[in-house]
C-alpha positions as CSV (number, residue, x, y, z in Angstrom):
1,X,14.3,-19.5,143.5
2,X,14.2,-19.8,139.6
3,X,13.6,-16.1,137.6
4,X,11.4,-16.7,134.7
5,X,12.4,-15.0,131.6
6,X,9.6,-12.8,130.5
7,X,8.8,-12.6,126.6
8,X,8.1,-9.9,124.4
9,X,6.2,-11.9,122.1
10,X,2.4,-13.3,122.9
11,X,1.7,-16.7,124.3
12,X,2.0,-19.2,121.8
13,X,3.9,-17.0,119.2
14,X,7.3,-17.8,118.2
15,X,9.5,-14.1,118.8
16,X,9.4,-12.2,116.0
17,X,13.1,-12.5,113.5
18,X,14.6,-9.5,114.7
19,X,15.3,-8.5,111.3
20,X,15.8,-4.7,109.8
21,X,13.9,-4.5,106.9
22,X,16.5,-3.4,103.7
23,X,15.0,-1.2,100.8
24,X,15.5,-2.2,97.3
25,X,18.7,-1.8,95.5
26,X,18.1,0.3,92.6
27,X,20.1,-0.9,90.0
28,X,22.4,2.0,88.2
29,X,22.1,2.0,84.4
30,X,26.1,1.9,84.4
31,X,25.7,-1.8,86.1
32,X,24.7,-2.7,83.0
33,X,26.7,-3.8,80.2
34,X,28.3,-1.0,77.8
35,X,26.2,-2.6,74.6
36,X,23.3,-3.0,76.8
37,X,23.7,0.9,77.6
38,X,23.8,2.0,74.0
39,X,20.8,0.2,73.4
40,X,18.6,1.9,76.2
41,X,20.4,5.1,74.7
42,X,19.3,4.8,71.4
43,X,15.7,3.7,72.3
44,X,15.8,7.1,74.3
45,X,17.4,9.4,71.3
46,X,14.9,7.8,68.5
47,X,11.9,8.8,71.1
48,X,13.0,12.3,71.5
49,X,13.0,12.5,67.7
50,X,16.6,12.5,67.5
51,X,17.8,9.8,64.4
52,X,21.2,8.6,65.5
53,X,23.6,7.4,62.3
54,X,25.9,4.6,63.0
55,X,29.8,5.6,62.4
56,X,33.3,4.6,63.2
57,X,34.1,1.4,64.6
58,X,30.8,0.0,65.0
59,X,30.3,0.8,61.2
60,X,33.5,-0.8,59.9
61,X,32.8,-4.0,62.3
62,X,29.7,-4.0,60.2
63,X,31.6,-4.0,57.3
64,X,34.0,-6.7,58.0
65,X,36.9,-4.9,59.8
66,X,37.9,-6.9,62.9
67,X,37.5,-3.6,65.1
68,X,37.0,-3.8,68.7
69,X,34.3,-1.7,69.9
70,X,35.2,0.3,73.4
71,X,33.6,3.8,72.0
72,X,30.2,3.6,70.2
73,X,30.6,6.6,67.5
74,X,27.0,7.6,66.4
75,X,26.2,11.0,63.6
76,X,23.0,13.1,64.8
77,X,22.5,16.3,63.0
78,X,24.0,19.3,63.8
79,X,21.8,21.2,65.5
80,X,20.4,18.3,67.7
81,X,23.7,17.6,69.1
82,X,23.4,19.4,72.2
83,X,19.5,18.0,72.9
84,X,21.2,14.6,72.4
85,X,23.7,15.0,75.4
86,X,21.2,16.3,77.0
87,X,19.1,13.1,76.5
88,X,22.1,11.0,77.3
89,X,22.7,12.9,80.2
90,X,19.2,12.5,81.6
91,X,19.2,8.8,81.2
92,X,22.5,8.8,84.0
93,X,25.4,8.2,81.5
94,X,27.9,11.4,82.8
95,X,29.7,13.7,80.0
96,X,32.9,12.4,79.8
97,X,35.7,14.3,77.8
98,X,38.5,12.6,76.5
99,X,41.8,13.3,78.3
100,X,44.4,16.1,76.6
101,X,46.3,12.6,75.2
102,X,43.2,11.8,73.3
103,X,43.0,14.6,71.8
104,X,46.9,14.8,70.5
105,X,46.7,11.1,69.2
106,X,43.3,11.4,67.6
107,X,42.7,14.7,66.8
108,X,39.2,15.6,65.5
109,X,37.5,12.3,66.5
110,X,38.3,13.4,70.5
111,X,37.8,17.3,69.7
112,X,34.6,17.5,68.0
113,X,32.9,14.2,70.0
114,X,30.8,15.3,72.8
115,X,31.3,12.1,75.1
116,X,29.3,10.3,77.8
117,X,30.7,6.8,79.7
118,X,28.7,4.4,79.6
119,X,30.9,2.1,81.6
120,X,31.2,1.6,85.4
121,X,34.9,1.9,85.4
122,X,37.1,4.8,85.0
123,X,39.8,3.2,84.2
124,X,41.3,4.6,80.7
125,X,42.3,1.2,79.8
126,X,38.7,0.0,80.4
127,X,36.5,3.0,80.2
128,X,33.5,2.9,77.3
129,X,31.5,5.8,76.0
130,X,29.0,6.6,73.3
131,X,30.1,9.2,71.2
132,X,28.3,12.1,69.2
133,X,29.6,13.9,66.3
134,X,28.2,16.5,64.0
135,X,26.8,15.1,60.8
136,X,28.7,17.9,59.3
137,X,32.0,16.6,60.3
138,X,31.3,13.4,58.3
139,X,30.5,15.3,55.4
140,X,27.5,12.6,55.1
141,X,24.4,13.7,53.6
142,X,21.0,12.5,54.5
143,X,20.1,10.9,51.4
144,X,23.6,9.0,51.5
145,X,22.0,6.9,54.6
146,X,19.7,4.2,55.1
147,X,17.9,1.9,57.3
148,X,19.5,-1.2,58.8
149,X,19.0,-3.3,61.6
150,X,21.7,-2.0,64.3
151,X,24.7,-3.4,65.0
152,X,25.8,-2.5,68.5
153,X,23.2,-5.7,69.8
154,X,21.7,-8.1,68.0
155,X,18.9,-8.5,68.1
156,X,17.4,-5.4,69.7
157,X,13.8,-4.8,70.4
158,X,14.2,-1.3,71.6
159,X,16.0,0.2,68.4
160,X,15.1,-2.4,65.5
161,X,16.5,-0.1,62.8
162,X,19.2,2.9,62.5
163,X,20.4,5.0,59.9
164,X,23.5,3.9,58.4
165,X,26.1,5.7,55.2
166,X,25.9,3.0,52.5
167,X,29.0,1.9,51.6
168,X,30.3,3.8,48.6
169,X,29.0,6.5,50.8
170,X,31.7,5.6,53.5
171,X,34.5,5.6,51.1
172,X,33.5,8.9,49.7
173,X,32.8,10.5,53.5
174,X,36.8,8.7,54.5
175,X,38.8,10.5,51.3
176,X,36.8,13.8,51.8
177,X,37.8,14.2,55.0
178,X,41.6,13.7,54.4
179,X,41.4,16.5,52.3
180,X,40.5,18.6,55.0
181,X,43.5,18.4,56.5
182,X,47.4,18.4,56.4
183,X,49.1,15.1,55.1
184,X,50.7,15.0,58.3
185,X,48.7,15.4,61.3
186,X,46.7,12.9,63.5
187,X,42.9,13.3,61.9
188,X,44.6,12.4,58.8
189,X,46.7,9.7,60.1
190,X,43.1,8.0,61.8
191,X,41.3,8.5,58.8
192,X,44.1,6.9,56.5
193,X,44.4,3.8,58.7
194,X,40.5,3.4,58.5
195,X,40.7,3.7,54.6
196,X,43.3,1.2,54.9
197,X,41.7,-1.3,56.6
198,X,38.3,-1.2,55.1
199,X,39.9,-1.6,51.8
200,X,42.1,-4.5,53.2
201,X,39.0,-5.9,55.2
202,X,35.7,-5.0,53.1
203,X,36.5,-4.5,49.0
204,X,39.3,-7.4,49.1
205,X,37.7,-9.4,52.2
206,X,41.4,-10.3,53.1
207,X,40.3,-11.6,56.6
208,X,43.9,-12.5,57.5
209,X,45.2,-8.5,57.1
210,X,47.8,-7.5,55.4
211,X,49.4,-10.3,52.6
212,X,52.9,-9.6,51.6
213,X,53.3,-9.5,47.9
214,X,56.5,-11.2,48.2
215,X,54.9,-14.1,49.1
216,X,53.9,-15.7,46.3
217,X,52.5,-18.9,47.5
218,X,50.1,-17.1,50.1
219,X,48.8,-14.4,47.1
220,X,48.1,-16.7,44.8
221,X,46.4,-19.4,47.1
222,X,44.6,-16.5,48.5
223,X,43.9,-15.3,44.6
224,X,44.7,-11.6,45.3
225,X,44.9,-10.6,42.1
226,X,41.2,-11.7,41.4
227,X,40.0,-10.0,45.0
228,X,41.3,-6.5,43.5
229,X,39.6,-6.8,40.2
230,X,36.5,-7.9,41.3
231,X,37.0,-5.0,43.9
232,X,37.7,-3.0,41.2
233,X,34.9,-3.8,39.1
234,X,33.1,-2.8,42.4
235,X,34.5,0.6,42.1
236,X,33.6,1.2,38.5
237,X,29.9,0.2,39.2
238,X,29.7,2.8,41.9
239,X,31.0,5.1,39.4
240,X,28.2,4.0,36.5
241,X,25.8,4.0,39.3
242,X,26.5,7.6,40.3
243,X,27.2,7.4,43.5
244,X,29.4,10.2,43.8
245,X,28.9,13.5,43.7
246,X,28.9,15.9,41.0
247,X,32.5,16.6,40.5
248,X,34.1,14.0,42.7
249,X,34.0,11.9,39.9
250,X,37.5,11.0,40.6
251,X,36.5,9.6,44.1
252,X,36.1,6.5,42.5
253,X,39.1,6.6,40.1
254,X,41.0,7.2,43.1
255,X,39.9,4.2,45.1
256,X,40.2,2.1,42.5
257,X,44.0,3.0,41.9
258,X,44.3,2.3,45.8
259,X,42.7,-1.0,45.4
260,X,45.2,-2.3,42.2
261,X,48.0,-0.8,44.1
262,X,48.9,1.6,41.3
263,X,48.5,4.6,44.0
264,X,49.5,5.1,47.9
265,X,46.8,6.5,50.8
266,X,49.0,8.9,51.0
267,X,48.9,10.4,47.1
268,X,45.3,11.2,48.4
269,X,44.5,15.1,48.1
270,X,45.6,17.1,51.0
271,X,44.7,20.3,52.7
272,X,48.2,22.1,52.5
């Protein structure tokens, strides 16, 4: 005698997939890539009335220094800074302070950031954060800034413009700075190797680096002498065109001594 099977499903229905229906992964903003982050950031900082001024490495990659972005370094005035991690902070993007050998190798620019990852990983060697600083600690003023298309993504529909130091402004903010501090300490020694390069990269647009002056076939093809008087000449018209301020006149006479060569970095003025 044969048993027949009974089934659970009707006559003439096909059983039903035994299937467990799955809920929706919600995607984590940290999935998302780091530039990608910053963007959404932004967006959310302009809203809350916050205006964000582009600094550090992003700057200088806008002005023709080879940097590789892995922090994004942004200004917002002093006393929003703390509304602005808190705006970060809502979005998902964790505080994140930078580890005690940060802050011996860099000094100020770990100290005084208030930092939130932006970056799945952990990892020191592949973590990202955005970074907020003072405006204070630039020594940037407002009317020193203007409005640019951002550089972090391009283009972006959710932050088409940021404030950002124009660039005699940037100069001024660097050797400023280094006269806040010792001659040998590492704010200084970060702030000297940004001067460096953005001389090197943006007055004399030597895209190759550094060009020994012993090598007299290379500085001639490459026509370094003309880059630093043209760069020079660049200097001067800052200087007719006021952008310095009263009394740091010699601002540009320093940079311009840099530029020729007739001067070190290191001659720069000093807190001592």
């Amino acid at each position: 005698m044969m048993l027949h099977t009974s089934s659970s499903s009707p006559p003439g229905f096909d059983p039903f997939p035994q299937k467990l229906s799955q809920k929706p992964i919600k995607k984590d903003i940290l999935d998302n890539s780091p530039a990608w982050v910053v963007d959404v950031a932004l967006q959310a900082l302009q809203q809350a009335g916050i205006e964000p001024v582009e600094w550090g490495s992003l700057l200088y990659n806008r002005m023709h220094v080879p940097t590789i972005i892995k922090d994004y370094f942004y200004l917002v005035p002093d006393d929003a800074l703390a509304s602005a991690s808190g705006v970060l902070s809502n979005l998902g993007l964790p505080f994140w302070p930078p580890s005690q050998l940060l802050m011996q190798t860099e000094g100020d620019f770990s100290a005084k950031g208030t930092y939130h990852r932006i970056s799945r990983s952990t990892l020191p060697s592949s973590i990202s954060s955005i970074a907020l600083f003072p405006l204070s600690f630039s020594t940037l003023l407002p009317s020193e800034l203007e409005k640019k298309p951002p550089h972090h993504i391009r283009p972006s529909t959710r932050c088409p413009s940021i404030l950002v130091p124009r660039p005699p402004a940037v100069y001024a903010s660097l050797i400023r700075m280094m006269a806040k501090y010792p001659r040998y300490c590492s704010t200084r020694t970060v702030l000297a190797s940004d001067l460096s390069e953005l001389v090197g990269y943006n007055l004399l647009d030597l895209q190759l680096g550094y060009i020994d002056p012993e090598d007299e076939g290379l500085w001639q093809g490459l026509d370094v002498d003309g880059r630093m008087e043209r760069s020079v000449a660049l200097v001067r018209q800052w200087s007719w065109d006021e952008e310095w301020r009263e009394g740091e006149e010699w601002i540009g006479d320093a940079l311009a001594s840099i530029i020729d060569g007739t001067a070190d970095i290191s001659h720069l003025p000093s807190f001592s």
